[in-house]
C-alpha positions in Angstrom: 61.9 67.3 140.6 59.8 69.5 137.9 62.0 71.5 135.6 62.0 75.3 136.2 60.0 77.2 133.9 60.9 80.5 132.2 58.2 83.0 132.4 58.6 86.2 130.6 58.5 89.7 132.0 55.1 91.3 133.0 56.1 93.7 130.6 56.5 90.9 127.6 53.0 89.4 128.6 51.5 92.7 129.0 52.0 93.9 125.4 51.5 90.4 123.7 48.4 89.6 125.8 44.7 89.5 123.8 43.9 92.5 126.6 46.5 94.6 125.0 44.8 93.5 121.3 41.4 94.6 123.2 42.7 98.2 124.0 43.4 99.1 120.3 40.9 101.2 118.7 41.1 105.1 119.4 45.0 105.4 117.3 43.6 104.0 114.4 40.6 106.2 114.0 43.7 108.7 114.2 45.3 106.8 111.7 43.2 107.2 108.8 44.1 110.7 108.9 47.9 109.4 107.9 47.1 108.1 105.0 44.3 110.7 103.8 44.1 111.6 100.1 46.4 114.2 100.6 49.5 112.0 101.8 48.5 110.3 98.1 49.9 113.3 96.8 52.6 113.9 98.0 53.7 110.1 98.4 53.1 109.8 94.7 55.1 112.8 93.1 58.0 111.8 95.7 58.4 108.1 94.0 57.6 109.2 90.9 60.5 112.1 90.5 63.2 111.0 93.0 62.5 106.8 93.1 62.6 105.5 96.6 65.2 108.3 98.0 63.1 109.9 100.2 61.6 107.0 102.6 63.6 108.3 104.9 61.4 111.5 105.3 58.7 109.1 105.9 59.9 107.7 108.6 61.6 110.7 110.5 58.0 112.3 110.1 56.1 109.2 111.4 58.4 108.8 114.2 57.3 112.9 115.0 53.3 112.0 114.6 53.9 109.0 116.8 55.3 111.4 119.5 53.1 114.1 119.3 49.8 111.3 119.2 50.9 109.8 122.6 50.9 113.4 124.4 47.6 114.1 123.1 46.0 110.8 124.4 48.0 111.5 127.6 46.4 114.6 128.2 42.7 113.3 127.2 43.5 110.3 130.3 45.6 112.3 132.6 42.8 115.2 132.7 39.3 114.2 131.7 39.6 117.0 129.0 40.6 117.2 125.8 43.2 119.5 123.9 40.1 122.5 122.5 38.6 121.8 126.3 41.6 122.7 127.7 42.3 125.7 125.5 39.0 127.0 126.7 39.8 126.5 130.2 43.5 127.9 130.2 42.9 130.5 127.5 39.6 131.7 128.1 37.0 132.8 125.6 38.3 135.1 122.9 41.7 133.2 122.5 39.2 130.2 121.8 37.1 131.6 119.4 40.3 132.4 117.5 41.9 129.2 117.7 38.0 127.3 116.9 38.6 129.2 113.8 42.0 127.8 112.7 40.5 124.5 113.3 38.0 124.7 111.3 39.6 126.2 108.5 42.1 122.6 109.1 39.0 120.6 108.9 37.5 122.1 106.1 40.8 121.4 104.3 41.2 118.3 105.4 37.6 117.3 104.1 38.1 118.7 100.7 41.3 116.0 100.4 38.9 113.6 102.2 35.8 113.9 99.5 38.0 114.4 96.6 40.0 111.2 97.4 36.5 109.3 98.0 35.1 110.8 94.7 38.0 109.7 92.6 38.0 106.5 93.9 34.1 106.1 92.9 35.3 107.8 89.2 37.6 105.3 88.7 36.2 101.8 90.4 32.4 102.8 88.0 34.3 104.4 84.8 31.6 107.3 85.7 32.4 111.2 84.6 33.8 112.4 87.8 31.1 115.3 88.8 29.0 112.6 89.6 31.1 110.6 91.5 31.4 113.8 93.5 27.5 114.3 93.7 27.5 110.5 95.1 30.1 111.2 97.5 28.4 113.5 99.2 25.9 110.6 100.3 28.6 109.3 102.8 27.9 111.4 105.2 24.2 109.6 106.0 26.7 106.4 105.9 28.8 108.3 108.9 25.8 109.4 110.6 24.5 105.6 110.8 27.7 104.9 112.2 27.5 107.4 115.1 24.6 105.8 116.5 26.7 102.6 117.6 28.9 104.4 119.5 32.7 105.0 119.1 33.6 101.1 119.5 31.7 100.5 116.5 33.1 102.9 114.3 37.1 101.7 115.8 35.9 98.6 113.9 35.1 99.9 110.6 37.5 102.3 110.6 39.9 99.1 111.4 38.4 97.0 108.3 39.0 100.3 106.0 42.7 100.6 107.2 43.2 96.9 106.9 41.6 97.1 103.1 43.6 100.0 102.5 46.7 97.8 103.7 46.0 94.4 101.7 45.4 96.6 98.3 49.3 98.0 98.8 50.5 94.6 99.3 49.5 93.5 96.3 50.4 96.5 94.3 54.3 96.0 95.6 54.2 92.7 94.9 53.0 93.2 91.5 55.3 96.1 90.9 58.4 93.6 92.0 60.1 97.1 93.8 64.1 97.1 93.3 64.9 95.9 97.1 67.9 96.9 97.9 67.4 100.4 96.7 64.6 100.4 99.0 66.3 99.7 101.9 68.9 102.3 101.6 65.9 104.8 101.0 64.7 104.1 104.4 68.1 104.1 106.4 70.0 106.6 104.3 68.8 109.9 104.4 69.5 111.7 101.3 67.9 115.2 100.0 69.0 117.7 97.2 68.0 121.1 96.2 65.3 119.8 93.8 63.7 117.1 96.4 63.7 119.6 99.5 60.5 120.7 97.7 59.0 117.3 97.9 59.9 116.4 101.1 58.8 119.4 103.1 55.3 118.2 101.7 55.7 114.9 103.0 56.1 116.1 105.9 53.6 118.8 106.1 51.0 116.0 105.0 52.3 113.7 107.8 51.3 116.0 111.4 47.2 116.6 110.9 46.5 119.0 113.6 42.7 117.9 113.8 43.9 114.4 114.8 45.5 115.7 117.9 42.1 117.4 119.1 40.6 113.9 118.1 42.9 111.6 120.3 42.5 113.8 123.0 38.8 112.7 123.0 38.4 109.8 122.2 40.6 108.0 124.4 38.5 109.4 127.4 35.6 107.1 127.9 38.6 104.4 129.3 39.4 106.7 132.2 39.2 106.7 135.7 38.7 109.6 137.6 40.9 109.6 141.0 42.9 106.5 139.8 45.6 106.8 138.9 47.2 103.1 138.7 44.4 102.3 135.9 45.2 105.8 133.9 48.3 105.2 134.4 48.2 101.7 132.5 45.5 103.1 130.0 48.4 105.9 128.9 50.6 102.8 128.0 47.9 100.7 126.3 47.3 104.4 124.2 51.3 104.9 123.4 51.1 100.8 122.1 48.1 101.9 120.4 49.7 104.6 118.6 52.7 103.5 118.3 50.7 99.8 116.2 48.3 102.2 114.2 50.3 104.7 113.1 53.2 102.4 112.3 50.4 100.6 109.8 50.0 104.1 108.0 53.8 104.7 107.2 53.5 101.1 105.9 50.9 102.2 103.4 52.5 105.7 102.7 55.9 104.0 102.1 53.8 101.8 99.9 52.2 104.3 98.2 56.0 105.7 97.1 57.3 102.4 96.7 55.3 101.5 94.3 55.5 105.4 92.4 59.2 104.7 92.3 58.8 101.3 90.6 56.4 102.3 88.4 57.2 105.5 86.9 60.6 106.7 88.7 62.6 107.8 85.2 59.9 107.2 82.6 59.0 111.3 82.2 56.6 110.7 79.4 54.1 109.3 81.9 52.1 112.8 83.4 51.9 111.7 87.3 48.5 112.3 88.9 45.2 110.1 90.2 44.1 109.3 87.1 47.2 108.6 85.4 48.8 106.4 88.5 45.7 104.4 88.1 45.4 104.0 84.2 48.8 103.3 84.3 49.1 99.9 86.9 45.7 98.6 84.7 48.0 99.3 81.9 51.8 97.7 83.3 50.6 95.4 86.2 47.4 94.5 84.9 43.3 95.1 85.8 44.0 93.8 89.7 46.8 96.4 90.3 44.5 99.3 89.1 41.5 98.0 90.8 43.3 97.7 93.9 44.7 101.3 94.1 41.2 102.7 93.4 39.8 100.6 96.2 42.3 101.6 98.2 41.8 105.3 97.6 38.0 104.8 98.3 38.7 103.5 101.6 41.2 106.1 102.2 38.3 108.9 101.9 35.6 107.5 103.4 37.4 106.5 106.7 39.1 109.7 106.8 36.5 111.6 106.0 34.8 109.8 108.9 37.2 110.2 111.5 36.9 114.4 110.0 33.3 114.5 111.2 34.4 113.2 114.8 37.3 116.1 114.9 34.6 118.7 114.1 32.4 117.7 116.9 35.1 117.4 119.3 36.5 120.7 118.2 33.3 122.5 118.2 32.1 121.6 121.3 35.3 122.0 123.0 36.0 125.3 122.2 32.5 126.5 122.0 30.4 124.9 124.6 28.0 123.9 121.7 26.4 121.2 120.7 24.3 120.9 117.0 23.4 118.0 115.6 25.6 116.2 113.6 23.7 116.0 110.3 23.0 119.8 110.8 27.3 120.2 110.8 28.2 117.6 108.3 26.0 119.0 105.6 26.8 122.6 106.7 30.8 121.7 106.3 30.2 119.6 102.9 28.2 122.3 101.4 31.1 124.7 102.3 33.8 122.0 100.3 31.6 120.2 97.3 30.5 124.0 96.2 33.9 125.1 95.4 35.1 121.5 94.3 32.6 121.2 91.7 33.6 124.7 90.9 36.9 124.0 90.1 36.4 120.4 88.6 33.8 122.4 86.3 36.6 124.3 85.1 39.1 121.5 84.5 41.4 121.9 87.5 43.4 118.9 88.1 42.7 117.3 90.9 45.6 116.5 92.4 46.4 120.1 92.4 43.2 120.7 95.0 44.4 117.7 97.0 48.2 119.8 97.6 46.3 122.9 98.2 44.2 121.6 100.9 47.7 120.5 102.5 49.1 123.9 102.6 45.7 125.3 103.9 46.2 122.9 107.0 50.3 124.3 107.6 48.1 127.4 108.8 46.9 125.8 111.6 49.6 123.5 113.1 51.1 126.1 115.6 47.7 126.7 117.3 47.4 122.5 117.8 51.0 121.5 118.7 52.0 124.5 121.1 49.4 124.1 123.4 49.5 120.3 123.7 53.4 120.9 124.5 52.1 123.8 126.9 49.2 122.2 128.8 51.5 118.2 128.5 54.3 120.4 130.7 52.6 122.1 133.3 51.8 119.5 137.1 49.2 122.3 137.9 47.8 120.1 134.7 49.0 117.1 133.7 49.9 115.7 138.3 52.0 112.8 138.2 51.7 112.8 133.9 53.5 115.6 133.2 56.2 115.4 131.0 59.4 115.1 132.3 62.5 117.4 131.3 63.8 115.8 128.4 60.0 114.7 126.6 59.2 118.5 127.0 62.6 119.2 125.0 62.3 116.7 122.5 58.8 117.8 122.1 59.9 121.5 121.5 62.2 120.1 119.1 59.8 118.5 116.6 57.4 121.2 116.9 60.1 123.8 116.1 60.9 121.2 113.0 57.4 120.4 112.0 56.3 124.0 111.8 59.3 125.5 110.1 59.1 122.9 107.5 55.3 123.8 106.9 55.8 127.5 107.1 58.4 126.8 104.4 56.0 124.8 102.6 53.3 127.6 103.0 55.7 130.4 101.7 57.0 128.8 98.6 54.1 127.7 97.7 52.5 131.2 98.3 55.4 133.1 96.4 55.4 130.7 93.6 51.7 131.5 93.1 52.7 135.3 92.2 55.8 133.9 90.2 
């Protein structure tokens, strides 16, 4: 008599299956977005001033971003549309126009973060003046174009070998920075915030929820859709939620990283000025030439595949609101002209960078209302969504993180805003 076997659940073999590993791709061009140049900023200054006490805000914020990504690549599967087609449809033309112009005010802030972050990673892996590095960025976007040719598998792929480089460059700096554990651990589990950290962690936050990645997600999960069956959508919406829920996981690994290693480096050593330059001089300096290295290879990778993933957005957004279609050379050199004028400005005149990268995060705060309201709005409705729609309690919960995400930014917007005229 043959001994019974134990199989596992369909569920179990589902997720663990090389067909689930086949399906990941669209979340993690999202992903880059997570660990832009901008979440540098923040991530730094929070390990650097308050040690590992806020990894807590890390997670809550992911957890919200992995939430909000999963109704956006619901809607693109459930519909056939994405979020700035939809808009079009259910607002009609002059609503669009104003919300296509939020976006791309978003965008445009997002790529400054995007080709600063690129630039200082070419100023600091060539020892070159940095207004050069920021004339040589501006050749990526012929690197981006190549790409496009492919098609959007291709690009899932090298956006995947960034976010992996991105990730293996952070392992090594924590294990050359030897972290303190167990004060680690209680940073992630116990949530603890003061008068002079609130600061800080609203901008974590704020950095966290890119409202171009939701028009993004929308899109690009489209092409695995079936119109008028609803059996496969219905299993390529759970192959998208493991998808976001594996990619976007990866990024709070790198931005907890990024703070983890802040704290054990320069958490209570005030004579050490935090920003890029420093962060990177000093690791050459404490950890040794591999540590310093590593973080500027890591912030290379960070730009380029973000800045990447950008140029999709602005197509997306562009011709969902607008019915219009340019080529994409034509918009990315439009769009960097419109950044790399007023960066080479400012770096002309000695601004620190880090300073443009936390501007460009407050810029996007503007536009987060006009991206997360009407994915809850449109994710709601059966007229919409059919058998997708969200049930009750998703729909509250949704409301819920949206009401958090945007008070926190309009917080960040306003003190940031009154402590200009201070």
């Amino acid at each position: 008599m043959s001994e019974p076997t134990t199989k596992p659940s369909s569920r179990l073999r589902s997720f663990f299956c090389w067909e689930t590993l086949r399906y990941l791709g669209p979340a993690f061009l999202v992903s880059v977005g997570y660990m832009d140049p901008g979440n540098w900023a923040t991530d730094l200054e929070a390990g650097a001033r308050f040690g590992y006490r806020l990894l807590w805000v890390l997670l809550l914020s992911n957890a919200m971003a992995i939430f909000l990504q999963c109704l956006s690549a619901k809607l693109g599967i459930a519909t056939g549309l994405d979020l700035a087609q939809q808009c079009r449809k259910q607002y009609g033309r002059k609503v669009s126009i104003g919300l296509w112009i939020t976006a791309e005010i978003a965008m445009m802030a997002t790529d400054l973060a995007e080709f600063l972050g690129a630039a200082l990673g070419i100023y600091l892996l060539l020892h070159i003046p940095l207004l050069p590095a920021v004339l040589i960025t501006t050749l990526d976007v012929f690197l981006i174009l190549y790409l496009q040719h492919f098609g959007y598998r291709v690009i899932e792929v090298v956006i995947f070998f960034f976010v992996n480089v991105i990730g293996f460059a952070y392992v090594v700096e924590i294990y050359l920075a030897h972290p303190q554990w167990g004060e680690l651990a209680a940073g992630v589990v116990l949530p603890r915030i003061g008068p002079e950290s609130i600061y800080v962690a609203i901008g974590m936050v704020g950095a966290t929820v890119m409202p171009h990645n939701l028009y993004l997600h929308s899109a690009l999960v489209q092409y695995r859709r079936k119109p008028n069956d609803v059996e496969h959508n219905r299993s390529e919406v759970r192959y998208a939620y493991t998808d976001s829920a594996v990619a976007l996981n990866i990024a709070w690994l790198v931005n907890s990283a990024i703070l983890i290693m802040a704290a054990a480096v320069f958490f209570g050593k005030p004579d050490i000025p935090v920003s890029i330059e420093s962060a990177h001089k000093t690791l050459g300096h404490i950890l040794g030439p591999a540590a310093g290295f590593c973080f500027a290879l890591a912030l290379l990778a960070s730009g380029l595949s973000s800045s990447t993933t950008g140029t999709l957005a602005g197509q997306v957004v562009m011709e969902g609101f607008l019915t219009l279609r340019i080529r994409p050379w034509a918009r990315r050199l439009i769009t960097r002209l419109i950044v790399v004028i007023p960066v080479i400005i400012a770096i002309g005149v000695g601004a620190n960078p880090l300073s443009l990268l936390v501007f460009s995060q407050v810029l996007l705060s503007f536009q987060l209302p006009f991206a997360i309201i009407p994915l809850i709005q449109f994710t709601r409705r059966r007229d919409i969504m059919g058998r997708f729609v969200n049930r009750p309690l998703a729909t509250a919960l949704a409301w819920v993180v949206a009401a958090v995400v945007i008070a926190l930014n309009a917080y960040l917007l306003y003190t940031t805003v009154v402590g200009l005229f201070r």
